[in-house]
Structure formats: C-alpha cells, structure tokens
N, C-alpha and C positions, 0 to 999 in steps of 0.2 A: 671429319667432324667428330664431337666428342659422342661416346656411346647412348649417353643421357638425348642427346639431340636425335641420334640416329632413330632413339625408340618415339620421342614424341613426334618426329614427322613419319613413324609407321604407322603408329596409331591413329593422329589425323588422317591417314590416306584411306586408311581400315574402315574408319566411320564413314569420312563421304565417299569411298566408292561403294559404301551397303546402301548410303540414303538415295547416289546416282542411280544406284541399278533396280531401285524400288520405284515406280512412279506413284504410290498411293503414301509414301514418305512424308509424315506433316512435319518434318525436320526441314530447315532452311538456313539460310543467310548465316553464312560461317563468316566467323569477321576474326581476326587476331586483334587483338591491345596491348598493351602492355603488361607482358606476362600473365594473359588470358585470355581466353577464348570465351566468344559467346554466336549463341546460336536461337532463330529463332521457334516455337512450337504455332502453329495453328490447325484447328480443327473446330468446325461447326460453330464460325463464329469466337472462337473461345483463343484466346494470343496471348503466349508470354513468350519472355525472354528467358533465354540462361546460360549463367555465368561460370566456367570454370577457371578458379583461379590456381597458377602456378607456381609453386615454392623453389627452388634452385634445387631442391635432391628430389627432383618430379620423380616417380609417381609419387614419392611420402610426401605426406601433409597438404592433399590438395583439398583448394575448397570451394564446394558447389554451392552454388545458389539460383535463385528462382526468384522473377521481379516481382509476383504478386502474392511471395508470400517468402521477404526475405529473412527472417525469423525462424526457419526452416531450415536454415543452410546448415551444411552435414561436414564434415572433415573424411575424410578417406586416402586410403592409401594406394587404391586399386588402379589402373590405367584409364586411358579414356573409353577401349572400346567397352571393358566391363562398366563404367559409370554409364554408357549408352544404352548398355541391356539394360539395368535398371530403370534407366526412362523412357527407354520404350515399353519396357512391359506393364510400365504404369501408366502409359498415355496412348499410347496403340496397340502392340499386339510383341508377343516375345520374338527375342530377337537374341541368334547365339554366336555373339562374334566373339573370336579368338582374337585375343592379343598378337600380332607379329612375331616371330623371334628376330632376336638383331642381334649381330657380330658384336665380337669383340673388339674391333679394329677401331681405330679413333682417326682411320682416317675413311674417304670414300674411292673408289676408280672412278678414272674419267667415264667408262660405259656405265656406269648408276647413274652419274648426272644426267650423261642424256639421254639415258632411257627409261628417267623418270622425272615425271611433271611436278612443275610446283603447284599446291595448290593452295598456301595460304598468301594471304594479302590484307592489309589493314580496312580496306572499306572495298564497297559492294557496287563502285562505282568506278569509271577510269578519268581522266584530267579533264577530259568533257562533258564529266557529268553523265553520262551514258550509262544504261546498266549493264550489266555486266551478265552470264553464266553463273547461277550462284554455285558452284561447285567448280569454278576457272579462276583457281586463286594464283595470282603471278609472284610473287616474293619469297625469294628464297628463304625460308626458315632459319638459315643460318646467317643469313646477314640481318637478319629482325632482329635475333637473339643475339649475336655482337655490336648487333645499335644499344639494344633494349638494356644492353648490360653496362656500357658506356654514362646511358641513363639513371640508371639506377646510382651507378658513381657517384654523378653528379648530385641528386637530390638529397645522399644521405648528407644526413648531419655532420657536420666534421669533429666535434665534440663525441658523439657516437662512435665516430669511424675510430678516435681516440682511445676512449675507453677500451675499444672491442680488444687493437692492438697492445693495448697497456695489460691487458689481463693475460694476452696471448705470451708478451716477455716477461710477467710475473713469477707466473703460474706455470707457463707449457700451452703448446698450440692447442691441447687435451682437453683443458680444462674450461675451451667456452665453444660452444656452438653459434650462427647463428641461422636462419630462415628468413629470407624476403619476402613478404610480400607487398610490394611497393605499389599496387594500383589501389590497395587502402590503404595505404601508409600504417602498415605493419610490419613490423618484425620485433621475429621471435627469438631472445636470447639467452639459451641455455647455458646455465652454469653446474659443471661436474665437480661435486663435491666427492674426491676419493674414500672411498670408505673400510679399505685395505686396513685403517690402524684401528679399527675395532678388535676385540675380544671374541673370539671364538667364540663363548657363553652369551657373551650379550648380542652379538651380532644374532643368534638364535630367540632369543630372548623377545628383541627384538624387530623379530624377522625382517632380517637385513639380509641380501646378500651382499656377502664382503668384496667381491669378484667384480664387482660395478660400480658406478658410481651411482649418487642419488642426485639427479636432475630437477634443477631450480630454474622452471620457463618462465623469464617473464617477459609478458607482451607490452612493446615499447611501441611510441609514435617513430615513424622511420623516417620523419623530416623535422620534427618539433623535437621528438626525447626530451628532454627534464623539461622544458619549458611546455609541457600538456597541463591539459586543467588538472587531470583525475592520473593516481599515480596506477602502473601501469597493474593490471592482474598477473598474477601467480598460482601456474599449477609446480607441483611437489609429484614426483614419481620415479618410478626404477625402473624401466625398461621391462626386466624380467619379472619381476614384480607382480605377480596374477591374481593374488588374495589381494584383499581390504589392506591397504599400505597405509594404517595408521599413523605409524611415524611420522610420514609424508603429512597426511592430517596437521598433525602439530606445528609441524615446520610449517606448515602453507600458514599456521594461522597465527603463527611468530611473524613472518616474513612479512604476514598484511601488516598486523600491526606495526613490525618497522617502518614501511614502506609509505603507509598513513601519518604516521608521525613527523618524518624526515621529509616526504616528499613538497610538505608547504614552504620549505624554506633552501630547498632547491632551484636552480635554475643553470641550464647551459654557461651563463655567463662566470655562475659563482665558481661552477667546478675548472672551468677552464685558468680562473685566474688562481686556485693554489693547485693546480695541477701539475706536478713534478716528471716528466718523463725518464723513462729507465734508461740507462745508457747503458751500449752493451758491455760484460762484464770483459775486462782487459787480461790476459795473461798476468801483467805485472800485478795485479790485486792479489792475486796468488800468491804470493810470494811476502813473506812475513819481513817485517822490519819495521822498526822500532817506533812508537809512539802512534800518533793516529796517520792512516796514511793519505794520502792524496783525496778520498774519500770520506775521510774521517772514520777510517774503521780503527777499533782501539786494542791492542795487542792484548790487554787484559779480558776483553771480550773475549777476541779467538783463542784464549787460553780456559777460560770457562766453557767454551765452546767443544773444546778439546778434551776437556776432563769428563766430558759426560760419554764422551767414547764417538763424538764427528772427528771428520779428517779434518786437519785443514782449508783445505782446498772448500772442501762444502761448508763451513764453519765461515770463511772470511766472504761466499759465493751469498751465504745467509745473509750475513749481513750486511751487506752492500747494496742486496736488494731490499731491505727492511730500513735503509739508512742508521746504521749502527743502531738500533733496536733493539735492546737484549730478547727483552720476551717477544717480541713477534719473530726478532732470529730463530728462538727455540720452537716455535710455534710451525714456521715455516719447514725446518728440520725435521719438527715428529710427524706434521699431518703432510707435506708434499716437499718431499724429501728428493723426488726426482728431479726437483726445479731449481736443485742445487745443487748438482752433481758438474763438475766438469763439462766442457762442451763435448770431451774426448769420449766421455762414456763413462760411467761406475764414480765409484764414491771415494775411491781407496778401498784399503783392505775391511773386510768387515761391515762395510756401508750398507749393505745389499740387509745387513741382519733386524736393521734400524725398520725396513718396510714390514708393517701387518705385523710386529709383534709388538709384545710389549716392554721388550730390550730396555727401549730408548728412555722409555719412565725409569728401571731402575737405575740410571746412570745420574738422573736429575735428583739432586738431594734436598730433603725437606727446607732447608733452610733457604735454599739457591730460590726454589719454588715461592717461599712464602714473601719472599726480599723482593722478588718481581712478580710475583700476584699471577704464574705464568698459568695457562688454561691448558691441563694435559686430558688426556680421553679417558674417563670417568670409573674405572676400572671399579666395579662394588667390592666393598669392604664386607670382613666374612658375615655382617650380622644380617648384610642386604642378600646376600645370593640363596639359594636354596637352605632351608633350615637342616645344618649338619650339625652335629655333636661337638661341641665345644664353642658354637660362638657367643659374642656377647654383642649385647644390644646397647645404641650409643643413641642416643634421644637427643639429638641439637637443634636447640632453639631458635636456628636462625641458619640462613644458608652455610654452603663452603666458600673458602675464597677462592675457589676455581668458579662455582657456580658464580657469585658476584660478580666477578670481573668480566665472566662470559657474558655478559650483557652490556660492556662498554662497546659505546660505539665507535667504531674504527674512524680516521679521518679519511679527506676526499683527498689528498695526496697525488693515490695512483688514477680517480678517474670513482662514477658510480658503482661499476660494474666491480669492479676492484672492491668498493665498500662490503658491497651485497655479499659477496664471496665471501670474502673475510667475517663477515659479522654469522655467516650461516655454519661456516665452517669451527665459528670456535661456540655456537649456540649447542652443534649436535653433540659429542659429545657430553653434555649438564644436561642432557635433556630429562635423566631422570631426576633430576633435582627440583623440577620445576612443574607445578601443577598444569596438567593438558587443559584445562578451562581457562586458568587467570591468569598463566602464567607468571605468577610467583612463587618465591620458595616454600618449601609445603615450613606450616609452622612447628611441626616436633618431627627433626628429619630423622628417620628409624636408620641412621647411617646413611648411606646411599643406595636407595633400592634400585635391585636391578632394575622393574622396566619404570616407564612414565605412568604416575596415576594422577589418579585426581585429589586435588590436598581435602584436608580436613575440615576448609570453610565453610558452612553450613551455605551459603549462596551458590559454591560449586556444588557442593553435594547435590542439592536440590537442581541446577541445572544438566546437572549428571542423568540424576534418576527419574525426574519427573519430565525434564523437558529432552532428555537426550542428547543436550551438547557434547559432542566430541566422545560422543557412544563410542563409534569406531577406533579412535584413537587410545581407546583405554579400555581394562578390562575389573580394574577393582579401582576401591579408596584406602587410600594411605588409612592408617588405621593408629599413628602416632600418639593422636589427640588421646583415643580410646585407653591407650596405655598411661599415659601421663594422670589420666582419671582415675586408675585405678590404683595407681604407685599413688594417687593423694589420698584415696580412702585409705589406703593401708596404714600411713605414716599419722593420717589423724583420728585412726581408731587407736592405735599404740599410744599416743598422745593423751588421750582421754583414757587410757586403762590403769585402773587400780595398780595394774603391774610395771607402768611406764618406767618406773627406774630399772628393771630390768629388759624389758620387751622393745624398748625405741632406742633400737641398737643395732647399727652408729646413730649416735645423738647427733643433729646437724650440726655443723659447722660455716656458719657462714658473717663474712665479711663486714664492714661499716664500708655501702660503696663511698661515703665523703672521708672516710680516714684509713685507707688502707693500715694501718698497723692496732687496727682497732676491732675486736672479734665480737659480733652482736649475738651472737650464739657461739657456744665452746662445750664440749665434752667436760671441759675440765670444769667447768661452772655453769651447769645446767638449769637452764629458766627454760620451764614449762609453758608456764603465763605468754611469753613470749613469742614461744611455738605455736601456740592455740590461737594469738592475738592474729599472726600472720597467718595464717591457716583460714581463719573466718574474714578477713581482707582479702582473700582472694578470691577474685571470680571466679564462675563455673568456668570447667572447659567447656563447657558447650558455647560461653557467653566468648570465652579466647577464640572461638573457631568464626564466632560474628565479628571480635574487633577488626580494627584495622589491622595493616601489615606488620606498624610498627606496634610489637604486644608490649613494649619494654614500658614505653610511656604511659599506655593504659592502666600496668599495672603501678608507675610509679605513684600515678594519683592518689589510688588508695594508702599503699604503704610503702615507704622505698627498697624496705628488704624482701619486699614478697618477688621482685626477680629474682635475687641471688639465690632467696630460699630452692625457688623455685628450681633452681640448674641444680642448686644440690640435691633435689630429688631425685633429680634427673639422673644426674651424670653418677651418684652413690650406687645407682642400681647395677648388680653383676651378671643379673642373668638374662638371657636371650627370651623375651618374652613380646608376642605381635598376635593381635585377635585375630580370630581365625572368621573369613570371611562364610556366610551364611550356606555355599557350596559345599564348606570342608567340614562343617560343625559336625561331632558326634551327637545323633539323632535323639541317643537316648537319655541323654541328660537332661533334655527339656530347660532349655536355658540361651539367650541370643546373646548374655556373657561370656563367650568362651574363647579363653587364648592357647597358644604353643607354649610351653613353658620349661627351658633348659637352663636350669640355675645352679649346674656343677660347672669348678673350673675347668679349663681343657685335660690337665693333668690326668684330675679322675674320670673323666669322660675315657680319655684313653684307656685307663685301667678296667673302665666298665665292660669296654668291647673285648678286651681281652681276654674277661670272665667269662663273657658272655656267648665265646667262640668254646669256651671249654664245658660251661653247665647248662647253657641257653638261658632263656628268662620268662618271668611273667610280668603280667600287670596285676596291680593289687590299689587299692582307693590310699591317701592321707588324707584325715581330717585333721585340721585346727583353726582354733578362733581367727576372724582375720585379723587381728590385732598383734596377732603372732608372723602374721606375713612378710611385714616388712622388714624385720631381722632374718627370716629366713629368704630372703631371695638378695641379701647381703652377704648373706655364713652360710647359707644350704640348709639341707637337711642334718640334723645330727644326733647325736646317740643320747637323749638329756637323762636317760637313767641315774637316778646318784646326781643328781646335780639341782644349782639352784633356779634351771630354767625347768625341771620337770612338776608338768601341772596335774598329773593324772598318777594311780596309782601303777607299778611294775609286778601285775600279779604275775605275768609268764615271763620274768625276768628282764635284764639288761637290755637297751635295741630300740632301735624306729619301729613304732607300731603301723600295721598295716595291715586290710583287708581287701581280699575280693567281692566281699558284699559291699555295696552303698549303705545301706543303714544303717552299717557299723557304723563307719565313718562320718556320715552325716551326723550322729550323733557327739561326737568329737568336735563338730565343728560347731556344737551348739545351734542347731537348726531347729527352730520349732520349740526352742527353750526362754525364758528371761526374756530379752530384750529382743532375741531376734523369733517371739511370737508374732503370727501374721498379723497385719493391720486390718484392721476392722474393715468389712465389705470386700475384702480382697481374695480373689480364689488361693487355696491351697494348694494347691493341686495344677499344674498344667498338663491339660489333657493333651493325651498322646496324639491323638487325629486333629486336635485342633490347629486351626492357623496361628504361629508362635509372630508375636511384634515386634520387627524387624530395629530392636531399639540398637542405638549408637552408645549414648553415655548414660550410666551409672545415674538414677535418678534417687537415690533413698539414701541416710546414713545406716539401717537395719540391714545389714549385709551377712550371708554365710558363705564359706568358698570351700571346695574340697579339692587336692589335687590328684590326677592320675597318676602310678607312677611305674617302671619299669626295677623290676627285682630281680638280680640273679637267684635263677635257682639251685642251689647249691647245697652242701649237707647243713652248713650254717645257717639257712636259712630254717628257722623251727614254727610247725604248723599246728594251733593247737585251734582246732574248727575254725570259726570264723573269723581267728585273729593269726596275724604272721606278725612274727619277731624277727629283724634282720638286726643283729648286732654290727654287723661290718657295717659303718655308714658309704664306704664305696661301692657294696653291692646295691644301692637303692638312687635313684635316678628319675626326677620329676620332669613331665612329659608334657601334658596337659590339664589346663587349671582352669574350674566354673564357678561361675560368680551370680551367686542366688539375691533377689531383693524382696525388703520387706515380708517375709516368710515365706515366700515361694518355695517348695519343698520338690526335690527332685526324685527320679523310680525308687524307690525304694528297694526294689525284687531285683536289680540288677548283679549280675555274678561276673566276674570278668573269668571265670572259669569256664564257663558253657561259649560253646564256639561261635554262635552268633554274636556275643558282647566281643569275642575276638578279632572276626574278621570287622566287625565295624572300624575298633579301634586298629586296625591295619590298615585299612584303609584312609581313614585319618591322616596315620601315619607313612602312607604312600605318599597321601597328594604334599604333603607339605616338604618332602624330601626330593621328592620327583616334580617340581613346579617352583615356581617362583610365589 
C-alpha cells in the first residue's frame, strides 16, 4: 500500500485503540464515508457528531467539522491522533497521543496483514441489521480507498476532468494542482503562476519570492464546475510567504472581479463546444519548412521567433501550442519557457539564459512589441525606481500598451482553467500600472512605478485612507496628479507675468487635433490670449481625479485643445520631480507642499558626482518667483548674470545666487511681498508643534516656492556671509522644492550649516534613494 495509506490506517488504529482502552471514553461510533470519517461525542446528555474530511495529500488540508455548530469548521494540517488531543482536551480531559511512524515502503508483508485487524467499516451495523463492537471495524482500508477512488472518477465532471489535463499539456504537470474533496463536492484547483521572470528589484520591492511560484486556489463545484450558481472563491498566496502578501491582495481582488464578470455567461456546455484539445507536439513540427506547416505554423513566425534569440525547436513548440499566435508564442516563451522546451530536455544553446532574467526583453524590439501589443514583465523605467541622479520624470495620461492589453481577455480555447491562467499570468506583471482599489490605470502615470499604489482618484483615495480598502495591499498614493498641479501653476503664473515673453520658455506648442498640419499654439507666433483661454477651461486636478476614466472627453467639452495642451505640459517637463509623501517630508519647512526635485540632465548629474568626490558639497536655499519655474525645470538652473533673463541686481558678481539661510531666499521668492501678502484671516506662520493639513492639491493662485539645492564646495564657490555665488552652473544641483500658499511663510531661522538642518535634510535624502 501507498505510504499515504499506511499513515491513515496507523492513525485510525492510534485513536480507537486510546478510546478501546479507556472505558470512561465519550468517543464512539467510528464510521468511514466517503473520504471521511466521523465519529460520535456524548456526555451528560449533551450529542454531537464530527466530521473529518480527507484531501488526497492527507494529512494537508484536512477538514474538521462539528454538527451543532458547523460554522466552526477549522482546516489543518495535523494527523488524526493530534486533531484527537485537541478534542479531547476540549471535551473531556488531555489526552497525549503520538502520531505512529510509518515505513517508507509502499508495499505491506503478508505478517502485517495478519497480525493486524481491520478496523474500519462503512456502517455500525452488519447485513442483519445487528450491532456491531463499535471499535470491530471489518473493511479493509485499502479496498475503501481504491473503491472510493474509482468514485470519485466517476462523479467528476468530465469538462473538469478536461480542463485539469488541458492545463497539464499547456503549461507543464507544474503548473496546476488539484485537491478532492468529494463528500462536499469540492475541489480545489491550484494554479502556479512561475515568478522566476521578475526583476530582482521589483521582485524585492514587491516582496516576492522569485524561487516559487504564486498560487491562485480556486474553489470549484466537483460535480457541477461552470454550470454553479455562484462563481467559485479565490485565495492568492505564496507558500513561503509569512508577512502580509499584499500582492496576493490585488491579484485575489482582480481575479474576483474577473471571475464575477465572466462567470454569468459561462457554462460546461459553452466551454466544451470551443474547446480545442492539445495534440502532442510531433518530432516533425520541429523541423522547419516552408510556408505554413501541417499545423499552420508560419516560417515567418519562427523567424521572428528566432531573432529575438529562441531556438527553433522552442520557437516552432511556442507556437503550435498557442496555435500560430505570435504574441501569446512570445508570451509563452518569456513567462513559461519550460513548456517549450523539447521533450528531450533544454532549449538549445543559450535557452537556459531566457529563464529569471531579463535577457528575453532585450532581444524583443520596440517595434515587434508595439505591432503585437505583446505583454512583457513590467521592468520600471529609470524615473519609477528609486530616485537616483539623472532621471527624468514621464507624466502619461493614460496607461501603456502592455498595461492595456494585459486586461484582454484570453479565449476558452484551451478549457477555464487555461483562461484563469493566462489572464492572471499576463495581469501580474502591469500590476504597478494599475490602481490596487479600482483597478484602473492610474491617471498621470509617473512612468511606471515600481510598486502598486493607489491612483490619484479622489474615491480611492478616500477608500484608501478613511475606510482602509486594500490597506495591506499598498503602502502610498500615486502622487502624479500632485505634480501635474503644480507644472499648471507654474506655466499659468509665467502666462500671466509682465515678463511672459521671456519667462514662458518653451512657449507651448500644440496641435489642431481636427487638422493635424494646423499649429494652435506656435513659438513662432505666440498668442497669449490663447494660453490663458485654455488654461482657465481647465478643470482642477482635483475635479480630473473625480472625473471619469476617460479625462480626454471630459475635457473635450470645455475646450478641445485643453488635452493636447495639456500633454504638452506634461511631457515638455525635463526634470524628475514626485511629492514627497508626509513620512519623508523635511520637518522644517513647515509646508505639506513638498517634492524631490532633480532637473539637471544626466550629463551634469555625472559631472556633479565627480566634483563632488573631489571637494564634497553643501546645501544652500534658491529662491525665485514661481513664475520663473517653469523655464527652469525646462533649461535648469543657470548663470543669468549679464543677461536678459537677470532680475536682481550682481553685487558679489557673476553666478547662481545662493544661501544657507531661508530668509534670504524666501526673500527672493517674493514671500510676504506684492501679491503674494497673506490673505486676510490666514495665519502667517505655521507653527512648529502644530498639526500641519494633510492637503493633496495646490488650492490658491498666491503661490511662493523656494528650492533646496546641493553645491559643490569648491574654491569657486565664493562666500560672502549670507549669500553664495556659484559661477560654475554644474557645480549647483536642485534637490528639493516647497511650495507655500496664500502667504504662508516658512522658518525663517533655518541654516543649512548647523548640523541638525543637516542630518534632517540627510535623511530626507536617505529615504528617497534607499526606498521606492
């Protein structure tokens, strides 16, 4: 007998020879069923039954239950005699039996049969009705269990039985589990999503382990399947997986939503009639020649196939099982790559390099990708990963077309389970592209950030923060929106500036979307009036974070170039600029405005660290109007000495001005001066201890901003008290940037010289280098 057997009939023997040798034992009437045991409790009056049910990989996933209070019922994975201590020590008195050990051997000797009783039997009674010994069970255990297994054959679904096999020749034996439990017409069918083609960083990021795969249980009717009222439940998990597996989260709350949507128009009947079964894959498909082969596989295929660096062999294995498919061939290839290999083994030369890296993407070229809309594993782009020195921030208004596409639904082809797969498989990698509450794509995508958050819609937000949805699953909010808000004050306070013909620079440039060769805004013929027309046609962001998904229409209404205008804010911006969440803010600014802000090109970024290893650096304040902003987070910082962009006088000569005190600077930015005096009844001041308001968007035109910046310190850099001159515009480098409203006036006493303003802004500048 198989070892699995050996152990449940030592264990049954364990418990009733404890409950025979006990006469005060209010354990009884052992009965077998069909793949469970129950047994009865009574004491003073007081009767119930209880149930344990048997999974096929017994001891795991057994499940107890109790008749008068089945609600109760527990899963474990423990044997029977330890589930016995448990209820005895709950119902009568402790009791410490040891589990059996049992051989290896999967078979038995003739002396174990017959020097050991059977004791289980299906009823408590024999053919005349007579009782029985309740502890005199006659049937062999192992002829129960090769009837009972016989039965279970019978009852599944053959549609089931289908599917199971169809995922099994897809995929790999690997890639699906399942669990019996047939005396409630249960089972459970595990789908192993491989998670080997993540990214080392995101896989952390993440927390993923890459070494496993991430299981998708979903619990089926084991006689009905598709044709149940209610589509089946879904748990999301990773085995090793011990913290809060938020990912899992997501996915589980994807997969409802799929499985609710699709499940009403499912039925046994439907999937079986486009059901295609896999035929095994022949030697001869191997073997290339000309035109489409017997199959319909197309030599053109396995040639693109080929150029991205697959063998053959796995290239034509792809597509045979994808039915000539180009993007599910490649799909197939990058995420289970194993299920394409040869029967012989290996992939060909080099195959082996295709698994857990990210090889396989660079071999796909943009064009191939963008032609077949194909779904590759989500690698962030430098502006989403950790904020390093030189990236640039990309603001898209609307998903990627990997994200897009990773929400088509796959066909029934191969069968449901086949679906589920497929559709789970190509959701996880997009998963940061997609808000963990609505699941749709966040509206101003900051690139693609590393982990999943929650987008910018003010009905997730508020389900985020106030009511907790999808807590665990996320740890911030996209903060797109925030950015987008404030690249619109910048561009419409330049607009409005006495100085607009030289300060709103790059003048827009945008489109006639009904006449493409037709330019509604141009450098070369600058309408203001125009600027300003669209500019005050647009909703708030805070009102874009209420609309709907689609914003393009919302804003066509008003006016039709306030999209295009709109992207070109967008996409004109050069530097890497993301608010800094309420954890990372520097304390002493007193302001819930506050972003990262890296608006040199890579170029001088390099050249800065280079300095910066030879003279080290400080931080030192910039002020200037915000009106002045938006040209400089286009062209940087630069030296306007001598020029017709300087607005201040050069008493300590040529150079970016610059101070370690804030008041200098604040002064610079016209804080508490003209138009940006405070408004009436509005404090001046936000006190230090006070509780600061957790605000999101920019609510006032009265704006002052100052930015942080980092200075080499070097002999060129000249100090005359409270003011620094840095002529070299490479040694100076903007770091972080606050945005004051309505005359809020920030410390004034702050020194970035004294070591506490230092380690602050270290810290600062830890977390957002060291974090996502």
């Amino acid at each position: 007998m198989s070892r699995r057997y050996q152990m449940l009939r030592a264990d049954i023997r364990c418990v009733i020879g404890a409950c025979k040798d006990d006469p005060t034992c209010p354990f009884s009437d052992f009965e077998q069923g069909e793949n469970l045991i129950t047994f009865n409790y009574s004491n003073n009056n007081e009767g119930k039954t209880y149930t344990i049910h048997l999974s096929e990989d017994y001891p795991e996933h057994t499940l107890v239950s109790c008749s008068d209070r089945p609600e109760d019922a527990f899963t474990t994975n423990e044997r029977i005699p330890l589930i016995f201590n448990r209820l005895a020590e709950d119902l009568w008195k402790q009791v410490n039996l040891q589990p059996p050990e049992v051989g290896s051997s999967s078979g038995s000797s003739e002396e174990e049969e017959e020097d050991s009783p059977d004791y289980f039997t299906q009823s408590s009674h024999d053919s005349a009705g007579n009782d029985l010994d309740d502890y005199d069970l006659e049937v062999d255990i192992d002829d129960y269990y090769n009837d009972a297994h016989d039965m279970v054959e019978e009852r599944m679904h053959p549609q089931l039985d289908d599917d199971i096999k169809s995922v099994e020749q897809r995929f790999g034996a690997h890639a699906i589990n399942t669990r019996i439990f047939s005396s409630i017409d249960d089972v459970d069918a595990e789908l192993n999503i491989d998670m080997s083609f993540l990214d080392e960083e995101i896989a952390k990021a993440w927390k993923v382990n890459r070494q496993e795969p991430i299981v998708i249980r979903l619990h089926l009717s084991f006689s009905q399947y598709l044709d149940a009222n209610e589509p089946p439940k879904v748990e999301v998990f990773q085995p090793s997986n011990k913290e809060t597996f938020g990912l899992g989260m997501q996915i589980q709350k994807i997969m409802e939503t799929f499985l609710s949507k699709e499940w009403k128009d499912l039925s046994n009947d439907r999937v079986t009639a486009v059901s295609v079964p896999l035929r095994p894959i022949s030697a001869r498909s191997a073997h290339p020649h000309k035109g489409a082969t017997s199959h319909g596989i197309h030599d053109r295929h396995v040639a693109q196939l080929v150029d991205m660096g697959f063998t053959v062999e796995m290239a034509r294995n792809a597509l045979f099982m994808t039915r000539n498919n180009l993007e599910e061939a490649i799909n197939l290839l990058l995420t289970q790559p194993e299920s394409c290999r040869p029967a012989g083994g290996g992939g060909g030369a080099g195959s082996s390099s295709f698994r857990g890296t990210w090889t396989s993407a660079l071999f796909l070229a943009p064009s191939v990708a963008q032609q077949h809309q194909v779904v590759l594993p989500a690698r962030p782009s430098q502006s989403s990963k950790p904020a390093t020195i030189g990236d640039e921030l990309h603001l898209v208004p609307c998903s990627t077309e990997r994200g897009r596409t990773a929400k088509t639904i796959p066909g029934l082809e191969y069968g449901f389970l086949a679906q589920c797969l497929i559709y789970a498989r190509n959701r996880i990698p997009t998963l940061n592209e997609y808000c963990v509450v609505c699941d749709e794509p966040h509206i101003f995508q900051n690139g693609a950030m590393l982990k999943p958050v929650v987008c910018e819609r003010e009905v997730c937000v508020f389900a985020f923060q106030q009511l907790g949805v999808m807590r665990g699953a996320a740890d911030d909010i996209a903060t797109g929106a925030e950015v987008v808000d404030l690249l619109l004050a910048m561009v419409k306070a330049s607009s409005h500036s006495p100085r607009k013909d030289l300060i709103l620079d790059p003048f827009p440039s945008v489109v006639d979307p009904d006449n493409s060769k037709e330019m509604v805004l141009s450098p070369k013929k600058k309408n203001y009036d125009r600027v300003n027309a669209i500019l005050d046609s647009l909703m708030s962001v805070r009102e874009m974070t209420q609309a709907s998904v689609d914003m393009k229409k919302q804003l066509d209404k008003k006016d039709k170039y306030a999209w295009p205008f709109l992207s070109w804010v967008i996409s004109s911006n050069r530097s890497h600029i993301v608010k800094l969440p309420e954890s990372r803010r520097i304390k002493f600014m007193h302001t819930p405005h506050q972003f990262l802000l890296l608006s040199s090109p890579p170029a001088k970024e390099q050249a800065f660290r280079e300095a910066k290893r030879q003279h080290g650096s400080l931080f030192a304040f910039h002020g200037s109007h915000i009106e002045n902003w938006h040209s400089i987070l286009r062209h940087g910082l630069i030296n306007a000495s001598g020029t017709k962009h300087q607005l201040h006088g050069a008493a300590y000569g040529s150079g970016i001005y610059l101070s370690p005190n804030s008041s200098v600077s604040f002064g610079y930015s016209c804080m508490g001066h003209g138009s940006h005096k405070a408004a009436r009844n509005k404090a001046l001041l936000v006190e230090k201890t006070g509780k600061k308001e957790n605000k999101r968007f920019l609510e006032s035109d009265n704006l002052t901003c100052i930015a942080l910046c980092e200075v080499i310190h070097s002999k060129e850099l000249r100090k005359h008290n409270n003011i620094w001159v840095v002529p070299n515009p490479d040694h100076v480098c903007t770091r972080f940037f606050f945005v004051y409203e309505d005359g809020q006036v920030g410390d004034s006493m702050v020194d970035t010289a004294q070591e506490k303003y230092q380690k602050e802004i270290l810290r600062a500048i830890g977390n957002m280098t060291a974090t996502d």
